[in-house]
C-alpha angles and dihedrals in degrees: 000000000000086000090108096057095061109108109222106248088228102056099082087036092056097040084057090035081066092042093068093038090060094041087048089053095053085052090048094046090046102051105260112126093165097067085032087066103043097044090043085053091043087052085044096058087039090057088044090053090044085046094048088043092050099046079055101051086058 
């Protein structure tokens, strides 16, 4: 019945998961491969933690 009130636990995670995408894509677009790199490894752990969430929810 309360089911509906539940947040998905994702959702936050995935909001900040595009964040970087799009902040790693400015780097990327300015030049700076340095910051491109380390944004685009930090995204990658955060998809691995939303992947990991989400094989347990089912």
């Amino acid at each position: 019945m309360f089911g509906m009130f539940n947040s998905n636990p994702t959702k936050k995670m995935r909001k900040q998961y595009n964040a970087l995408l799009e902040k790693a894509m400015v780097a990327q677009r300015n030049g700076d491969m340095k910051s491109y790199a380390k944004i685009t490894e930090e995204s990658e752990t955060l998809w691995s933690e939303i992947q990991a969430i989400e094989k347990g929810d089912k």
